[in-house]
N, CA, C and O of each residue as an XYZ file, in Angstrom:
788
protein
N       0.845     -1.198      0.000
C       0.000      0.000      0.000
C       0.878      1.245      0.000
O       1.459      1.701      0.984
N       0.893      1.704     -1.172
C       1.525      3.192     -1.225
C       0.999      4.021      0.468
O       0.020      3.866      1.197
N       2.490      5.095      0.551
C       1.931      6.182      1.954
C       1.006      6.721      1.559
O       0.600      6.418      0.437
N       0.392      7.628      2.258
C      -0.861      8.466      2.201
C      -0.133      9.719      2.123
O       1.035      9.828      2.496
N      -1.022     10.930      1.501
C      -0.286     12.457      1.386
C      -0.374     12.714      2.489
O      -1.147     11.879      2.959
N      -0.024     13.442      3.323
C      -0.646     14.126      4.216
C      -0.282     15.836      4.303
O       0.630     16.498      3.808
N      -1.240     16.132      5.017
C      -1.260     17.777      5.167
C      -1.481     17.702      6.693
O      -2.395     17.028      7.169
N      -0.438     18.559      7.599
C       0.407     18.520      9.018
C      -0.641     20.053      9.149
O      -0.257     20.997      8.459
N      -1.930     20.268     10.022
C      -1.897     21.619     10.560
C      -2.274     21.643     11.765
O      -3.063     20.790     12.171
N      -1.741     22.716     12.654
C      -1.056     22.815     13.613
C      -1.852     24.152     14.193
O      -1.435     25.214     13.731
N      -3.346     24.270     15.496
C      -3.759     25.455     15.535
C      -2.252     26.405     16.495
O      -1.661     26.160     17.546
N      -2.187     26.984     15.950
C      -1.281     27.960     17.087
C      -1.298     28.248     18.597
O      -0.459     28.156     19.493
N      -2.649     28.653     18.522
C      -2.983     29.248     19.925
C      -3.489     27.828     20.683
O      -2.931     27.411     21.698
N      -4.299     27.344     20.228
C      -4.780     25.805     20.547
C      -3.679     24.911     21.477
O      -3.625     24.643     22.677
N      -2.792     24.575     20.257
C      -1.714     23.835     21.049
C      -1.242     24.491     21.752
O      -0.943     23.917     22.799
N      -0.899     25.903     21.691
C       0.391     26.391     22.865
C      -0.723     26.306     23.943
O      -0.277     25.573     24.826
N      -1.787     26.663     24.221
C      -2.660     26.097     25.888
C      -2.649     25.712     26.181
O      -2.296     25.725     27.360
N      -3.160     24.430     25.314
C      -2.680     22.806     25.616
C      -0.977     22.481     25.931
O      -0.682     21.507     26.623
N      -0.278     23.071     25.557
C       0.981     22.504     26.397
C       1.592     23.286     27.187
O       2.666     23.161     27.776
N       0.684     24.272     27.159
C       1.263     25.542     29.356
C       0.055     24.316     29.930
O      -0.036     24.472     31.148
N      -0.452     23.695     29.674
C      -1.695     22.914     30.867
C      -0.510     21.934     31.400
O      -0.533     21.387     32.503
N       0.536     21.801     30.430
C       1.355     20.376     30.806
C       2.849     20.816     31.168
O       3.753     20.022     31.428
N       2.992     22.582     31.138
C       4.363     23.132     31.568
C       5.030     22.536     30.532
O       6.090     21.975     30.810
N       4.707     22.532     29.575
C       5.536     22.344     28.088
C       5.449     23.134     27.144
O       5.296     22.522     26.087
N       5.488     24.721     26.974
C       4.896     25.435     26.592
C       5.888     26.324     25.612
O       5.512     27.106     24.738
N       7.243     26.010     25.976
C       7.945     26.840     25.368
C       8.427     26.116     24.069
O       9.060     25.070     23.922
N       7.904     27.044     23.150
C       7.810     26.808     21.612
C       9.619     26.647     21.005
O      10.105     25.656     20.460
N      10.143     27.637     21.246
C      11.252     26.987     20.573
C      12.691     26.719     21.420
O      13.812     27.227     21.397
N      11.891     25.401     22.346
C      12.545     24.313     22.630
C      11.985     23.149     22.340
O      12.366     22.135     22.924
N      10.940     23.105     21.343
C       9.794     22.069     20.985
C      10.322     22.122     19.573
O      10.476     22.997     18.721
N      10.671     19.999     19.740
C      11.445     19.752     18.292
C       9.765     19.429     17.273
O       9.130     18.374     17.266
N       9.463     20.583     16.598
C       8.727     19.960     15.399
C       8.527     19.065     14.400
O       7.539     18.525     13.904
N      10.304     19.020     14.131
C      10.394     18.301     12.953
C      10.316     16.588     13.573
O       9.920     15.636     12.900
N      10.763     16.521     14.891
C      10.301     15.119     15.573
C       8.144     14.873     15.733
O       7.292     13.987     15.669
N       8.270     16.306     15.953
C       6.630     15.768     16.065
C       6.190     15.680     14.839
O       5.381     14.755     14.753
N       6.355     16.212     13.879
C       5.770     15.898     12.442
C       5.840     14.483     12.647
O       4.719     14.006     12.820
N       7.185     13.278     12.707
C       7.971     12.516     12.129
C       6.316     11.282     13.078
O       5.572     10.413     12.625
N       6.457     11.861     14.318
C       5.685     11.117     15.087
C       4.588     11.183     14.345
O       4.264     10.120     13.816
N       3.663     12.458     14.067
C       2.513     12.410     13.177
C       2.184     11.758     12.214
O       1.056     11.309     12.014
N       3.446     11.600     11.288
C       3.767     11.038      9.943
C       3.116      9.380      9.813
O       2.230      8.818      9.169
N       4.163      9.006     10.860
C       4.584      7.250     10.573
C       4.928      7.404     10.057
O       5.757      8.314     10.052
N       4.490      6.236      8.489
C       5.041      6.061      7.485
C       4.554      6.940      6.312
O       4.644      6.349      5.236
N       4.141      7.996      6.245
C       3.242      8.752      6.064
C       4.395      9.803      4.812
O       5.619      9.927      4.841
N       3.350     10.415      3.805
C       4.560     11.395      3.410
C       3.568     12.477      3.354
O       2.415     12.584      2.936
N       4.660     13.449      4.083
C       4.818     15.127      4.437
C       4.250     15.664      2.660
O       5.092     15.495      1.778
N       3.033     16.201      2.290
C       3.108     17.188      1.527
C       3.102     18.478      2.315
O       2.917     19.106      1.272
N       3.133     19.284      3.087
C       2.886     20.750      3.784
C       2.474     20.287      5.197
O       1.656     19.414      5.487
N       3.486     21.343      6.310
C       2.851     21.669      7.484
C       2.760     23.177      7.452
O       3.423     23.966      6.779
N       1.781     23.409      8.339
C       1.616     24.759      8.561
C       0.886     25.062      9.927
O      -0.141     24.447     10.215
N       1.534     26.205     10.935
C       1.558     26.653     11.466
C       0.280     27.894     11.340
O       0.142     28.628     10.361
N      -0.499     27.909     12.457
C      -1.523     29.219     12.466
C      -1.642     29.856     13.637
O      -1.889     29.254     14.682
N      -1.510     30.867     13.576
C      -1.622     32.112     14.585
C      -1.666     33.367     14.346
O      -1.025     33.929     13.458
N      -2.484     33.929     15.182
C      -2.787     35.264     15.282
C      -2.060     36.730     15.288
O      -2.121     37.584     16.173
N      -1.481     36.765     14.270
C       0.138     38.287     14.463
C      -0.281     39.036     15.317
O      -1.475     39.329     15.385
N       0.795     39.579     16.293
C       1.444     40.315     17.250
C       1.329     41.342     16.450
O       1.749     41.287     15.294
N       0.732     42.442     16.964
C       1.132     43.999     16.152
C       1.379     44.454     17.107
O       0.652     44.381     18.098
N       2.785     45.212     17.042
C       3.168     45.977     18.348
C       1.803     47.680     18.451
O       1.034     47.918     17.520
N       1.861     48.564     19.758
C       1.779     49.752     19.338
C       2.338     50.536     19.892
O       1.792     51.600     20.186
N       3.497     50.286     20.185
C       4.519     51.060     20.619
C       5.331     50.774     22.575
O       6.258     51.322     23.172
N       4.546     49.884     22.871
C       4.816     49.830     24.205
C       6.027     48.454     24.575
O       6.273     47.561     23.764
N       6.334     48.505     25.249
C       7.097     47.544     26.055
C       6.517     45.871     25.767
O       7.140     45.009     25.147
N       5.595     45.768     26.204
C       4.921     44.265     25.997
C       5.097     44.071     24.577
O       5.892     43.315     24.018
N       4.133     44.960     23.999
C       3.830     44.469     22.516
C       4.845     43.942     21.734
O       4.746     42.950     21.012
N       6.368     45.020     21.990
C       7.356     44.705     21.679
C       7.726     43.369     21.756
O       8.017     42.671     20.785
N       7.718     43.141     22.508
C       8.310     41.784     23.618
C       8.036     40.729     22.881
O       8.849     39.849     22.598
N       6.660     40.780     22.474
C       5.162     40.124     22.315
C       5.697     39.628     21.245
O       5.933     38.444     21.006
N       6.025     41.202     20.135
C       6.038     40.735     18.541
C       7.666     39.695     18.049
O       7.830     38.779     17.242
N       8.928     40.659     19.321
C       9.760     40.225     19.133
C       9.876     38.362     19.399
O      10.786     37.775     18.813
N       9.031     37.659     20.182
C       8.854     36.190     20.677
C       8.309     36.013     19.392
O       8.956     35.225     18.703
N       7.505     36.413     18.961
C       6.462     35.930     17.788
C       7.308     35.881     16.862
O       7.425     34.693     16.561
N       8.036     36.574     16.171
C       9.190     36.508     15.522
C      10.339     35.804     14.962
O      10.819     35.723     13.832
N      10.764     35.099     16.626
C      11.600     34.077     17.193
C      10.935     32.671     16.679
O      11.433     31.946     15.819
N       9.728     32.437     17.368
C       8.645     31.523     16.730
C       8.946     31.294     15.111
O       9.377     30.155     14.932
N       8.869     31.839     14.243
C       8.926     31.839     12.702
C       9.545     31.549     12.386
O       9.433     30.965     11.309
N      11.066     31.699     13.148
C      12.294     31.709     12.607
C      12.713     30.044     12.905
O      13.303     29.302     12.119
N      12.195     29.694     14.351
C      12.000     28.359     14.419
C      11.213     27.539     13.460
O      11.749     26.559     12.943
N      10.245     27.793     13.239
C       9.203     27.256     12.482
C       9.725     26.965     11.113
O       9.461     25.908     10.540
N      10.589     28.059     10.503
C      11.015     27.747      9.068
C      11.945     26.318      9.424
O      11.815     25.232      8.859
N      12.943     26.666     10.562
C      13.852     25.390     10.655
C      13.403     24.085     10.390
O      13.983     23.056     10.045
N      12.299     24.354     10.618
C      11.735     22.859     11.196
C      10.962     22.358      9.979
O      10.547     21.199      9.950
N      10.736     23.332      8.833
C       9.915     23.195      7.807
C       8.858     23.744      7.501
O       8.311     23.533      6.419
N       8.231     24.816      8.711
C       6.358     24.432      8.783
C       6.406     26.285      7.829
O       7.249     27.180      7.786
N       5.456     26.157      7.411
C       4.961     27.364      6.983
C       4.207     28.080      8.066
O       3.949     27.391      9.052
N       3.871     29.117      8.074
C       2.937     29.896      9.071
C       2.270     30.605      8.373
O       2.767     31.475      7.658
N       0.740     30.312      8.469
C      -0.703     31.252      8.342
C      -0.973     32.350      9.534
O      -1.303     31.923     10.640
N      -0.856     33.552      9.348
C      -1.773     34.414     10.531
C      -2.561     35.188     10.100
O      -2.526     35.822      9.046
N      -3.589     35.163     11.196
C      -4.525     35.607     11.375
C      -4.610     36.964     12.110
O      -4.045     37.885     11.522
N      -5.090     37.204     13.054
C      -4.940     38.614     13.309
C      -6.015     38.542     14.766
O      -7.067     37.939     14.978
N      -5.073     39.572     15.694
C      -5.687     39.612     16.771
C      -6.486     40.941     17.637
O      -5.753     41.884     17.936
N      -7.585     41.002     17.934
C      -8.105     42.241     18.168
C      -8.658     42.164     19.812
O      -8.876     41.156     20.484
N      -8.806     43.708     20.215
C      -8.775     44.169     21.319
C     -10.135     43.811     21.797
O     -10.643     43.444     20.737
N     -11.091     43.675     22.739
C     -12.224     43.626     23.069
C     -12.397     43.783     24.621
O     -12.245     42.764     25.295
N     -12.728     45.072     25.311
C     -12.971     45.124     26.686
C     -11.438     44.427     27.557
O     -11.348     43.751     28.581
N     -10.834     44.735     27.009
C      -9.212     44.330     27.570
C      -8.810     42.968     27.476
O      -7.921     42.530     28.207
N      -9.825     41.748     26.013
C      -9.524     40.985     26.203
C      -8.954     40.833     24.865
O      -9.382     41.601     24.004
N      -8.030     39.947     24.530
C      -7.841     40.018     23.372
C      -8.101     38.340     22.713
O      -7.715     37.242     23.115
N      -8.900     38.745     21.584
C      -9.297     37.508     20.411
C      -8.636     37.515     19.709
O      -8.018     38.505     19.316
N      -8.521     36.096     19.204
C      -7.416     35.676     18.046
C      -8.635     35.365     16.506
O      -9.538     34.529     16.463
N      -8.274     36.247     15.533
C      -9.912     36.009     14.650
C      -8.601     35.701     13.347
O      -7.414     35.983     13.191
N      -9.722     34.931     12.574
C      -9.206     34.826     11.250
C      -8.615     33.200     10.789
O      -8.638     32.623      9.702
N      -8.081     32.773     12.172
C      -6.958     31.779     12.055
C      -7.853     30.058     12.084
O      -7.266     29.020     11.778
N      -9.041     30.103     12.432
C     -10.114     29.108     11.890
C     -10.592     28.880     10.506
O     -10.912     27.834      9.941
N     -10.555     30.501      9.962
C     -11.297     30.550      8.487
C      -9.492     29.383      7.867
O      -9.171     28.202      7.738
N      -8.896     30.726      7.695
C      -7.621     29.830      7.089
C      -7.400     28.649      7.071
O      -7.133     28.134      5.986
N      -7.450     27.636      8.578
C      -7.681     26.416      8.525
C      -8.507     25.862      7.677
O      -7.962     25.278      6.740
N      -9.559     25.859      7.705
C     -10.953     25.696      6.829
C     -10.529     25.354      5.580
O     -10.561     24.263      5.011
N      -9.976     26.816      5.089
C      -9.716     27.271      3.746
C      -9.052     26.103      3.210
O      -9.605     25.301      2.458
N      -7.326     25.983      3.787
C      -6.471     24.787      3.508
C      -7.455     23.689      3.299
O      -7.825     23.450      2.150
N      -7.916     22.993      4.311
C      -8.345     21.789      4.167
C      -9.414     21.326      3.097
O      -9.545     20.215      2.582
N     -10.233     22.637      2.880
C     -10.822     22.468      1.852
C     -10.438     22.359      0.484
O     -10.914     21.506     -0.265
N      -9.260     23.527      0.009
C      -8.447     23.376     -1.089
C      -7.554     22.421     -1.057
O      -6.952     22.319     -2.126
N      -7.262     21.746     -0.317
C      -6.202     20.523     -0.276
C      -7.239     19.435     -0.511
O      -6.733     18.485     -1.109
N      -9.038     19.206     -0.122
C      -9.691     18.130     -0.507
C      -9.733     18.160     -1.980
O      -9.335     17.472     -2.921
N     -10.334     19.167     -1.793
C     -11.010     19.777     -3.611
C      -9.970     19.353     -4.737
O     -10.225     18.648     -5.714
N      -8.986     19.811     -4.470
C      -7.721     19.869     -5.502
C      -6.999     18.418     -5.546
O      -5.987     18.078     -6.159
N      -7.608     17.890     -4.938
C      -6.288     16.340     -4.705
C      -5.742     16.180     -4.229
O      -5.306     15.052     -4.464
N      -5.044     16.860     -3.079
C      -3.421     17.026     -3.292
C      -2.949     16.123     -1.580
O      -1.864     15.821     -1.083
N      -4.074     15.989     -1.227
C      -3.623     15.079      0.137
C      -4.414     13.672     -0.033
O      -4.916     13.489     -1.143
N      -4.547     12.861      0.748
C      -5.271     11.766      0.977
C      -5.979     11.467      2.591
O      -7.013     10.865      2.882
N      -4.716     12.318      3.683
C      -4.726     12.500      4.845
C      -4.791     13.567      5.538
O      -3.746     14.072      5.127
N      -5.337     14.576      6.525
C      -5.033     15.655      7.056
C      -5.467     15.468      8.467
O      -6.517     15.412      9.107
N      -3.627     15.367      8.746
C      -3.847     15.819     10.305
C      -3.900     17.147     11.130
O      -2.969     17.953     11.136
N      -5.147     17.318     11.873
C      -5.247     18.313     12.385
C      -5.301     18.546     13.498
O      -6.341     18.208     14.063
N      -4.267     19.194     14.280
C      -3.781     19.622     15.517
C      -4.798     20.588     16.103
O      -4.575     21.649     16.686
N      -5.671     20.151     15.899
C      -7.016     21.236     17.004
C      -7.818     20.723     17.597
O      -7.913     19.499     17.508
N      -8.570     21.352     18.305
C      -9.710     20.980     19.172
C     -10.873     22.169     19.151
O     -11.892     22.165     19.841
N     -10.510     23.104     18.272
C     -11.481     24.007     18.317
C     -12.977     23.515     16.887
O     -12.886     23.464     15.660
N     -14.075     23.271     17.735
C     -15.072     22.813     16.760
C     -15.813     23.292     15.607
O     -16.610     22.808     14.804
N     -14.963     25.030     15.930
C     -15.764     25.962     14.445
C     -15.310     25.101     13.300
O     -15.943     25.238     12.253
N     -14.117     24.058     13.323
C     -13.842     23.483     12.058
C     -14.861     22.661     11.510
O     -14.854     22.385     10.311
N     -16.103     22.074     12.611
C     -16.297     20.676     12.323
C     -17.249     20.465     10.538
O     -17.374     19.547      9.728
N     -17.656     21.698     10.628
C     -18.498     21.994      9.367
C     -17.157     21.614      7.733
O     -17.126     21.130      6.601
N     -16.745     21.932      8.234
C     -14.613     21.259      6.971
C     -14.585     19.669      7.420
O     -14.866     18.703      6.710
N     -14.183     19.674      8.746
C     -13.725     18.391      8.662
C     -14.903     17.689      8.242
O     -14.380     16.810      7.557
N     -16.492     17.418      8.170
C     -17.061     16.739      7.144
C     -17.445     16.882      6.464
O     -18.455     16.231      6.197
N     -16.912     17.954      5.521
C     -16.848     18.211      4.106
C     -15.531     17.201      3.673
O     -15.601     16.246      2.899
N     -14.652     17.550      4.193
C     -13.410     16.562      3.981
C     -13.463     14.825      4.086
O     -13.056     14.007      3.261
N     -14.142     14.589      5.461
C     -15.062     13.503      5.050
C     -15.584     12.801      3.822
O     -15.155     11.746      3.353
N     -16.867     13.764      3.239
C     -17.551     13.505      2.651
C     -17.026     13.393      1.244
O     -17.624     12.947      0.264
N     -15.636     13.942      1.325
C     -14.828     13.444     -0.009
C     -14.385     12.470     -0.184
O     -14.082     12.179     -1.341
N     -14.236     11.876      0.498
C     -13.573      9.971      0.527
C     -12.023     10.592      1.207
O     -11.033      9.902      0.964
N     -11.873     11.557      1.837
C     -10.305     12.005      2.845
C     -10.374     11.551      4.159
O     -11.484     11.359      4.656
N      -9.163     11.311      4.923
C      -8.945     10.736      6.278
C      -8.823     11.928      6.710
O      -7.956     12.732      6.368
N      -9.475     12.051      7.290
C      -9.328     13.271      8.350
C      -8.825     12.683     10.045
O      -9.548     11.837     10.571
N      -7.596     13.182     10.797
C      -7.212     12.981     11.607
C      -7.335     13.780     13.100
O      -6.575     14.693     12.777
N      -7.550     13.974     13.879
C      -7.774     14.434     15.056
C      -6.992     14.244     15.954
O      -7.231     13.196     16.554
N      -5.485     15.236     16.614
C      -5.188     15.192     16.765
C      -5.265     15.946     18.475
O      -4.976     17.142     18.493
N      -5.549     15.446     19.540
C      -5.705     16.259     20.307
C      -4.786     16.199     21.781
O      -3.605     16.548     21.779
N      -5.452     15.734     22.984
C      -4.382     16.017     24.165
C      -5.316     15.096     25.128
O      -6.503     15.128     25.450
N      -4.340     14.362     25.396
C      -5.103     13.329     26.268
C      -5.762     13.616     27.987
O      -6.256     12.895     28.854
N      -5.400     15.212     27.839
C      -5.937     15.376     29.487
C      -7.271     16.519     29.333
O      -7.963     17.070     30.189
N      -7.268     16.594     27.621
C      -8.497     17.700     27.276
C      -8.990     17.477     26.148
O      -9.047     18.397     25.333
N      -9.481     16.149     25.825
C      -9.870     15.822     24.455
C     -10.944     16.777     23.745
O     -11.617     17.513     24.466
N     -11.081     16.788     22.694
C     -12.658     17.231     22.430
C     -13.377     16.051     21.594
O     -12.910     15.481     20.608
N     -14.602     15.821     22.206
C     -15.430     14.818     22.229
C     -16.366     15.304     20.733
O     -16.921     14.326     20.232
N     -16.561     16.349     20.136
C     -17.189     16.495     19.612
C     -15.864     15.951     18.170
O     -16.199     15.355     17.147
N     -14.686     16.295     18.453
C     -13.929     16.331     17.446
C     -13.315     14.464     17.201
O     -13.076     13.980     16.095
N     -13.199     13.826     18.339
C     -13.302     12.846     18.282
C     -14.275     12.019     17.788
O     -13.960     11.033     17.121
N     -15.548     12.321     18.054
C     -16.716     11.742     17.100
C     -17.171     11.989     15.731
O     -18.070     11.377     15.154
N     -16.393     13.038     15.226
C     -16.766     13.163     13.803
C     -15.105     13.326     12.985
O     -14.928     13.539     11.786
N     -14.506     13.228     13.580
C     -13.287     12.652     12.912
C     -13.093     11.264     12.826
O     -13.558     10.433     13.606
N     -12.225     10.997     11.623
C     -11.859      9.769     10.875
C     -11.378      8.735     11.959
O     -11.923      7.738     12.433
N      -9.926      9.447     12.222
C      -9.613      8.762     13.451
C      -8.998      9.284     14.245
O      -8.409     10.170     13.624
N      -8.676      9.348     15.410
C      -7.935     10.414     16.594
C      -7.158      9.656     17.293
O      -7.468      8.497     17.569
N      -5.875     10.305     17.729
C      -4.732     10.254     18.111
C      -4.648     11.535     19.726
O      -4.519     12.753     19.604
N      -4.719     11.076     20.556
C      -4.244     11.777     21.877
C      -3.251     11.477     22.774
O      -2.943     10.429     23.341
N      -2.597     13.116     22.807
C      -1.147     13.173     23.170
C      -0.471     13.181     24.413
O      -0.350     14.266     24.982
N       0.012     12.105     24.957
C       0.006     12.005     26.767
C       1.295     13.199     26.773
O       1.976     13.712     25.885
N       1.244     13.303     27.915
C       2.694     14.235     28.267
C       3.599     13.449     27.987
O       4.225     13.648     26.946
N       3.873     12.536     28.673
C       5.476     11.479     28.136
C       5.672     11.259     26.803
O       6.725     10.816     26.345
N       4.489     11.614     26.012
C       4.845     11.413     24.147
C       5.512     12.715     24.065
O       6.634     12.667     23.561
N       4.952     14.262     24.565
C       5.423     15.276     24.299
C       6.849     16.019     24.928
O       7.350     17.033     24.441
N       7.351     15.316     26.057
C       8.044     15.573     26.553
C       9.719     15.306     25.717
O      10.696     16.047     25.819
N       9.614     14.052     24.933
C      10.340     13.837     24.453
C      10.844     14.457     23.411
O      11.927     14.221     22.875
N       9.663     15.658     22.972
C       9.816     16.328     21.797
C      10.391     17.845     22.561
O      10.302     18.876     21.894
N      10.778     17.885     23.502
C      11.548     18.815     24.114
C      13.032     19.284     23.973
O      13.843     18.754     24.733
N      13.481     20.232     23.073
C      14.876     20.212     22.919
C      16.024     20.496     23.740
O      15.968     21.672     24.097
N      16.857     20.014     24.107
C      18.090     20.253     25.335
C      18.932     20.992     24.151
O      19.109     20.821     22.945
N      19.383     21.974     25.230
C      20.848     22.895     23.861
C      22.044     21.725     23.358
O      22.791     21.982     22.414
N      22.097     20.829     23.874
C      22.752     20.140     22.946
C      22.281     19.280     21.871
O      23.087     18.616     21.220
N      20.889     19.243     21.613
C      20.119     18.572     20.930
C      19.366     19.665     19.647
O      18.764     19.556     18.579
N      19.761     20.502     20.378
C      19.561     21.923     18.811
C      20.276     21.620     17.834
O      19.700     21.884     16.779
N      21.441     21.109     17.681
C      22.274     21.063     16.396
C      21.676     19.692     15.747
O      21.540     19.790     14.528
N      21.418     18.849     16.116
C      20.804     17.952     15.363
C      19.674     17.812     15.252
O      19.080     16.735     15.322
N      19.083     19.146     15.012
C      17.500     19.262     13.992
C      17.996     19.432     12.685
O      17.190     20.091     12.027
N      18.856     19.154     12.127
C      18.953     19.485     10.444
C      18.028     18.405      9.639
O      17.433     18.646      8.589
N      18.032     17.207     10.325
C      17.594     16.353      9.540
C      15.958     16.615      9.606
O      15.377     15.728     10.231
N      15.173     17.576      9.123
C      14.129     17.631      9.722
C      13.365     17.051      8.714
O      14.082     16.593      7.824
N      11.812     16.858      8.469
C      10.786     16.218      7.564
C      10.615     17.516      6.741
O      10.149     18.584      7.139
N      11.211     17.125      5.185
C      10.587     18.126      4.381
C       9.933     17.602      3.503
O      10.145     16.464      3.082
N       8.826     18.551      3.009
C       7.823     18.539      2.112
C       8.012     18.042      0.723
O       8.971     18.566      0.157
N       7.292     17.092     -0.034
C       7.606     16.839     -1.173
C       7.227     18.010     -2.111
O       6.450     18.896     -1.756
N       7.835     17.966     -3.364
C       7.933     18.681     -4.142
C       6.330     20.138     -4.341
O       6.200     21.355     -4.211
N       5.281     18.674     -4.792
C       3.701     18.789     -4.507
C       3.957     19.819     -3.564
O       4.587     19.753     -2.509
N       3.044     21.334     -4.400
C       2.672     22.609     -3.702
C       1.039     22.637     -3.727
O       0.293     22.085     -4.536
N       0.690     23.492     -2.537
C      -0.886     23.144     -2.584
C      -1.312     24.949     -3.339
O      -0.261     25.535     -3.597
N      -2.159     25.515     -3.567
C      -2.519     26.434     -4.214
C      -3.455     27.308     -3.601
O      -3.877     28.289     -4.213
């Protein structure tokens, strides 16, 4: 049996909650290109991608801080292979929402059914505005994957996904990088040729 395509997406804000719940939170000491590899199996990588909400500074101390981490993030993220989608984040009564970065998801998964270009899509969320995609994706003859966290599943996403995969801490821990274990991310999972549109 030939691998399956797959398409790697990854909610931004989603997972990083999910791994401050487990004090695993800091993004670039988190080997990606191992968690793809775990995602994978035997699986072949057409596109990962990364989604989150851009940091716009407006002049203050935090924001700075804010945009400069966010930044750092990307720069990791290319290492590792993943592309990054953002979305955009707005102010509300001192709270701030992350908007945009669901549609985008959506978007991908839909143009990656429509077009051919996967067979598989694993998706690193738990947020259910997707569920209306993931069975459209379904309903194409696609595996849709559910990828979530074994101490906060979502039940709704587990029941209408293909099949689901939940992530104990001891799976994620291992994907933790020690500074001497930074130099040997070169070998990371890259994308076959196949671009999605």
């Amino acid at each position: 049996m030939a691998p399956e395509r797959c398409l790697v997406l990854i909610d931004g804000s989603n997972f990083f909650f999910k791994l401050k719940d487990l004090r695993l939170h800091k993004l670039l000491s988190f080997d990606f290109s191992a968690f793809t590899k775990f995602l994978l199996r035997n699986h072949t990588l057409v596109s990962a991608t990364y989604y989150v909400g851009k940091v716009r500074t407006d002049g203050t101390k935090k924001t700075k801080q804010l945009h400069a981490s966010q930044q750092k993030l990307f720069v990791h993220l290319k290492k590792h292979h993943y592309r990054y989608s953002l979305g955009y984040l707005m102010k509300s009564n001192s709270i701030i929402h992350e908007k945009g970065v669901d549609v985008n998801i959506a978007v991908d998964m839909l143009v990656a059914t429509y077009e051919n270009a996967i067979d598989r899509i694993i998706l690193v969320s738990s947020d259910t505005d997707l569920l209306p995609a993931v069975r459209k994706v379904k309903e194409k003859g696609k595996i849709i994957e559910y990828v979530g966290f074994s101490h906060m599943p979502s039940v709704a996403m587990v029941a209408n996904c293909t099949e689901s995969t939940l992530l104990k801490k001891e799976d994620l821990q291992r994907l933790v990088l020690t500074p001497a274990t930074f130099r040997s991310t070169r070998a990371a999972v890259r994308p076959k040729s196949a671009k999605l549109h």
